[in-house]
N, C-alpha and C positions, 0 to 999 in steps of 0.2 A: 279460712276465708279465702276467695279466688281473689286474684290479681290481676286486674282488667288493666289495661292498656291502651290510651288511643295515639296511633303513630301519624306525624301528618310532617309530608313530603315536599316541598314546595322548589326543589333548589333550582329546576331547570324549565321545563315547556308543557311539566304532567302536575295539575294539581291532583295530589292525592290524599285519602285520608282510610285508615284499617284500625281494626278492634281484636283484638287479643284477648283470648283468659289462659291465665298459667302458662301461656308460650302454646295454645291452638288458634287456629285464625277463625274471627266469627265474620269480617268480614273485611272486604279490600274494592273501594271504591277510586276511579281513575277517570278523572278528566284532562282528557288532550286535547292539544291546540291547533287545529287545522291553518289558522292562519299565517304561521311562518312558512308552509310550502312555495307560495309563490315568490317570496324572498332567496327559494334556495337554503336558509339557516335558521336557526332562530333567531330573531329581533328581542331584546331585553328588553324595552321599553315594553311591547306588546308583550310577552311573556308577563311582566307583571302586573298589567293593567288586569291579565286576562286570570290571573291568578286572583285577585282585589274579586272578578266576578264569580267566580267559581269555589272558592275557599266557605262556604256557608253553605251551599245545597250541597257540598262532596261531604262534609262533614256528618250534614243533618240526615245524608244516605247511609252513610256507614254506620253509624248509630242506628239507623231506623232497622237495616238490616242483619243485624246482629242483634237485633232484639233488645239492647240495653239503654238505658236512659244515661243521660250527661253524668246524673249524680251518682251513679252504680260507678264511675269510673276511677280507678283508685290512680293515678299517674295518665301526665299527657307524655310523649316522646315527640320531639322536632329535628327535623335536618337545622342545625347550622352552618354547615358547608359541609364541603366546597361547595361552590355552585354559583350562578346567578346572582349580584348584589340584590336588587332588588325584589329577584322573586324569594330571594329568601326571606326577606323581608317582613311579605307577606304572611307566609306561613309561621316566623318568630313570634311577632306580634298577633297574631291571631291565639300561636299556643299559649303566650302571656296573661291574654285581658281570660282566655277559659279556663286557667288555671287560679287565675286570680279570684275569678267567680265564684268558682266550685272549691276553693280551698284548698287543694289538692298536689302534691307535688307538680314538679317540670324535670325533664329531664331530657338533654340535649346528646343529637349524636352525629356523628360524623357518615356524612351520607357514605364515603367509602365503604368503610366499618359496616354500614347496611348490606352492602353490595356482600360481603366477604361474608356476612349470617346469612345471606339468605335465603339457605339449605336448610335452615333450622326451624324454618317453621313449619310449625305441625296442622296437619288437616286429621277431623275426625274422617274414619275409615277407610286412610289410607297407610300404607308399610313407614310411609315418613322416617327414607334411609337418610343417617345423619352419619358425617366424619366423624373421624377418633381424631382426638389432640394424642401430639402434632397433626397439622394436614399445610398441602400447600394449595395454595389457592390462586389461580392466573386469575389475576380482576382486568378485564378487557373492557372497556369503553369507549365514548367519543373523548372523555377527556382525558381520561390516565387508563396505563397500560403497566403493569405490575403485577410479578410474582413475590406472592405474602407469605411468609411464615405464621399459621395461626399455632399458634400454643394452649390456648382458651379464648373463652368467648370475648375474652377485654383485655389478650395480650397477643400483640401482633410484631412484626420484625417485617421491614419489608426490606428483600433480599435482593429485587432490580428493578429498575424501570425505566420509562421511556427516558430518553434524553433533548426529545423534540416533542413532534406530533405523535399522540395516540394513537392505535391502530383505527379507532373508531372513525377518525378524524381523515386517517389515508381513504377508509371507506366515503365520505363523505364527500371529500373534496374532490376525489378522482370520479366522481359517480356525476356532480356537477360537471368537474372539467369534460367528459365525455359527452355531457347535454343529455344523461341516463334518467335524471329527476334527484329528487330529497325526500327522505333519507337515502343515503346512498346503499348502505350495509344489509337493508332487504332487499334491493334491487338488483344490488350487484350476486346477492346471493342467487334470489330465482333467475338470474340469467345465466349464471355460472353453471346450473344445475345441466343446462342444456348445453354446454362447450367442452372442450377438449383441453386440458386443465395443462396438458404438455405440448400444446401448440405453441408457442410464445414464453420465452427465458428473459427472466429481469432479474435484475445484478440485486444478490445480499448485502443487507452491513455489517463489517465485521469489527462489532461493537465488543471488548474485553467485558469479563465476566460477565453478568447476568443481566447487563443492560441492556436497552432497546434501543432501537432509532428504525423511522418509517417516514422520514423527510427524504430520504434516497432515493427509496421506491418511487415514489411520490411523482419526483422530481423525473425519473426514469423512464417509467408511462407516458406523463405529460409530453416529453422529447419525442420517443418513440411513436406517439399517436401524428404528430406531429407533423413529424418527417414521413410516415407511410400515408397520412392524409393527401401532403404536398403532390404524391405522385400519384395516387388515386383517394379523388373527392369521396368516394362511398365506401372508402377502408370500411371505416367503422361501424356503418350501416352493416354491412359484407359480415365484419367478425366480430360483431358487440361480444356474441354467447363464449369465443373462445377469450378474446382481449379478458374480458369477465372472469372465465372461470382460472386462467393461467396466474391471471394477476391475483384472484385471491388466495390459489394455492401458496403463490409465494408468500402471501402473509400467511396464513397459517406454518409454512416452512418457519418463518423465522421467530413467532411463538411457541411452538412447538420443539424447536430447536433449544430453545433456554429453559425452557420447564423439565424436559429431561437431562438438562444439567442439573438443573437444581435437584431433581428427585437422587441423580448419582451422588450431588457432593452432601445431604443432610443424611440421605438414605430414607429419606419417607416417601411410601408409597400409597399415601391416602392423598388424592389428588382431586382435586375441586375448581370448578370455572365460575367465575361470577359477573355480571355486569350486562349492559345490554350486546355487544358484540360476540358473550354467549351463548344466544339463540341463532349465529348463526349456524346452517344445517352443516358446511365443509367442517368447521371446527370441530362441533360436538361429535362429530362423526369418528374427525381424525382424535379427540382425546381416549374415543372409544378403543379404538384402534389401538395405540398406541396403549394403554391402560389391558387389552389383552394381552397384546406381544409381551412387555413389561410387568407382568403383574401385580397392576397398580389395582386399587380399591379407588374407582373415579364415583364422583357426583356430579351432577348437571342439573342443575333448577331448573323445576318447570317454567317452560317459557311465559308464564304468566308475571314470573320473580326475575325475570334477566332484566326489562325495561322499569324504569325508576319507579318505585310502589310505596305507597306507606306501609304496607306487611314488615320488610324487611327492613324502615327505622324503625315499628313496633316491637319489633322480638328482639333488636338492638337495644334500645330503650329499655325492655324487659330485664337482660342482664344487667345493666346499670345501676338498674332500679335493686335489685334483691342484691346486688352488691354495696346499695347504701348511696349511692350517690345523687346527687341535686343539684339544681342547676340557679340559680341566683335569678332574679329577674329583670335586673340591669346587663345583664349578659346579650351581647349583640352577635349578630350574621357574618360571618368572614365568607369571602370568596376565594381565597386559597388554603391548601391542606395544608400551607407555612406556614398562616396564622392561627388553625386552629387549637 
């Protein structure tokens, strides 16, 4: 008998909801929220409100499209964090009262943990290349920035990470401080595409073992834009594409930099990117890169699986699920991966 799945994603500004059989995807439904752009960020109040609208037609798609009814479904999987308090909320409580209905297990995952599977779902008639346990995994985001130790699909070691701002997050803010737009991290990207990546040098941080920090950089930009503004108004008009591409080089320099530590000090060379900061094109380019020179065995998710999906809490879920596990249904939403 198949093991259907319904994963549903709620923790940040995408409600989403995917259907699963045996770890294939039947289908992956996503609605985003246009209205935090003019804020520049996301608004939580508005993220949840907008969640409350959309958590019932994204559902009632994903099901429609996968061909399966509520009752065919043998397990629900939810984000309880990190994320959003209250759009998690949404999506907790939503997975509660359908489970309750249908009688049917719950089973609760950690939206990271999503991020670091979600190479592992499977499409009919595609190659659907999966890592070998051990692999390491850089999970890049707007909120956390971390190289993982996967061991199996429900045992993880995280090796380093940020110690401030995410790289996601240098992306973002710097993309507004520059007056570029929101999101920052595709903008900055197709602008980058078009500048000269060695124009412009910004200082590293020289963070001990395998941790991060991008509050430096940050901080570095901002000065630097600053003081070449002061003496000409249209610097950055002038050199948006190279400001762009130099400053992203250096964040990928200083991720790129701790992940081939870590590949020298475990000795694994099954290397893996996850999260939304994974789709961008300098990165995935340079792990390529770096993964021939090196001969690493890399994986890159389809860019459809780097921005937040219910796919990858479904096939999360999935493991959990055939590993026995259940989730209680007084169990509540946390917004830090401390609390989960």
């Amino acid at each position: 008998m198949s093991d259907i799945i319904l994963g549903i994603e709620s923790s940040c500004d995408d409600t989403s909801a995917a259907v699963i059989r045996d770890g294939y995807l039947l289908s992956n439904v996503i609605a985003s929220q246009a209205v935090h752009e003019s804020f520049g960020g996301v608004v939580p109040e508005l993220a949840s409100r907008a969640h409350e609208l959309n958590i019932v037609p994204v559902v009632s798609e994903a099901l429609s499209r996968a061909g399966v009814k509520a009752e065919d479904l043998t397990a629900i999987a939810f984000t309880r964090g990190p994320g959003l308090l209250g759009s998690l909320l949404v999506g907790t409580s939503f997975a509660k009262a359908l489970a309750v209905s249908l009688d049917i297990p719950l089973v609760m995952v950690n939206h990271l943990q999503g991020h670091v599977l979600a190479g592992f779902v499977k499409e009919y008639g595609k190659e659907n290349r999966q890592p070998s346990f051990p692999y390491l995994c850089l999970l890049v985001s707007g909120g956390n920035s971390q190289i993982v130790r996967v061991n199996s699909p429900l045992e993880f070691e995280i090796l380093g990470q940020t110690i401030d701002d995410a790289v996601g997050e240098a992306f973002d803010k710097c993309s507004k401080m520059m007056g570029l737009g929101y999101p920052g991290g595709p903008i900055i990207d197709r602008l980058a595409a078009k500048g000269d990546p060695l124009r412009f040098k910004f200082a590293k941080p020289h963070i001990p073992d395998l941790d991060y920090s991008f509050s430096g950089i940050k901080t570095s930009l901002l000065y630097f834009v600053r003081d070449e503004m002061a003496k000409d108004p249209d610097f950055m008009e002038k050199n948006k594409e190279d400001i762009c591409a130099s400053f992203q080089k250096t964040l990928i320099d200083i991720l790129m930099d701790k992940l081939v530590k870590a590949s020298k000090q475990t000795g694994i060379k099954e290397i893996a990117i996850g999260g939304g900061v994974s789709a961008n094109s300098g990165l995935r380019r340079r792990v390529e890169d770096e993964g021939r020179r090196r001969r690493w065995n890399t994986y890159l998710p389809e860019l459809k699986f780097t921005t937040d999906n219910a796919a990858m809490i479904a096939i999360a879920g999935y493991y959990h699920y055939l590993a026995g596990e259940r989730c209680p249904l007084d169990v509540a939403p946390v917004s830090r991966i401390a609390d989960f």
